[in-house]
C-alpha positions as CSV (number, residue, x, y, z in Angstrom):
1,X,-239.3,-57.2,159.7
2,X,-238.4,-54.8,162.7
3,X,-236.7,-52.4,160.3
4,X,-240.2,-52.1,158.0
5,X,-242.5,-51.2,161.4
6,X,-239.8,-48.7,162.8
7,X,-240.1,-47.0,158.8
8,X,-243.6,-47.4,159.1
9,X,-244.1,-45.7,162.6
10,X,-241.3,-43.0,161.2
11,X,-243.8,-42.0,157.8
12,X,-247.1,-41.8,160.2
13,X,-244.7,-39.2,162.9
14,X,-243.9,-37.4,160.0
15,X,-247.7,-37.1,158.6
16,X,-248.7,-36.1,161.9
17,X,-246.1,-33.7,162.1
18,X,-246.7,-31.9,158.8
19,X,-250.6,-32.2,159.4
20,X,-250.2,-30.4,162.8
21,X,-248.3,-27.5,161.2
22,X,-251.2,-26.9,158.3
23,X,-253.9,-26.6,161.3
24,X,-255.3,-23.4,161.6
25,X,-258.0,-21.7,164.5
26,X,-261.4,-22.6,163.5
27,X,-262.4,-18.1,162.9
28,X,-264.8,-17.1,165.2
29,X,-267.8,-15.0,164.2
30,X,-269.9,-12.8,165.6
31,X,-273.7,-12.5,165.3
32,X,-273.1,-9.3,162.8
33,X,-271.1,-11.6,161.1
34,X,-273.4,-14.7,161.0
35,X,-276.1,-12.5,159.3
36,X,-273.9,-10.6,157.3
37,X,-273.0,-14.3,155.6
38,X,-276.7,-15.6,155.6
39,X,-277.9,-12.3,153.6
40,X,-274.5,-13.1,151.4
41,X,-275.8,-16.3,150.8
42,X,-279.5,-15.7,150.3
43,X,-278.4,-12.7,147.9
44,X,-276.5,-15.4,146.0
45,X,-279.8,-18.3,145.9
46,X,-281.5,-15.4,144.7
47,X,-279.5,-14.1,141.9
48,X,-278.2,-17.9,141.2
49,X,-274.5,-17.1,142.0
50,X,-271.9,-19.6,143.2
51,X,-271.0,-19.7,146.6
52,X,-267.8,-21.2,147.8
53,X,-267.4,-22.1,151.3
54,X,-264.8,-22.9,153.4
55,X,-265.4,-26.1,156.4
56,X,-263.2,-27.0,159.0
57,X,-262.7,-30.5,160.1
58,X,-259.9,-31.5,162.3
59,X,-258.4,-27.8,162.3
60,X,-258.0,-28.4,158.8
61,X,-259.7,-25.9,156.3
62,X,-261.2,-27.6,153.4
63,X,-262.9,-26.1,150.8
């Protein structure tokens, strides 16, 4: 039984590790660049085009 919760505790350091190496900065914008993106996206309501956007959660970009 000792032997399963060391493998156990082994897979979760090696998730965190390999999670820790996919983080990137959350970018920072400026305001130029915060209205630059709302006219983008307004353009795009307007002209019913796709937008694809990018979150991040954790340091982890998701899309």
């Amino acid at each position: 039984m000792a032997g399963s919760i060391s493998i156990a505790r082994i897979s979760k350091t090696q998730k965190d590790f390999w999670l820790d190496t996919e983080r990137e900065r959350k970018p920072i914008i400026d305001k130029h660049e915060a209205e630059e993106f709302d006219l983008r996206i307004i353009y795009a309501m307007e002209f019913n085009h796709s937008v694809k956007l990018t979150i991040w959660a954790d340091a982890l970009p998701r899309k």
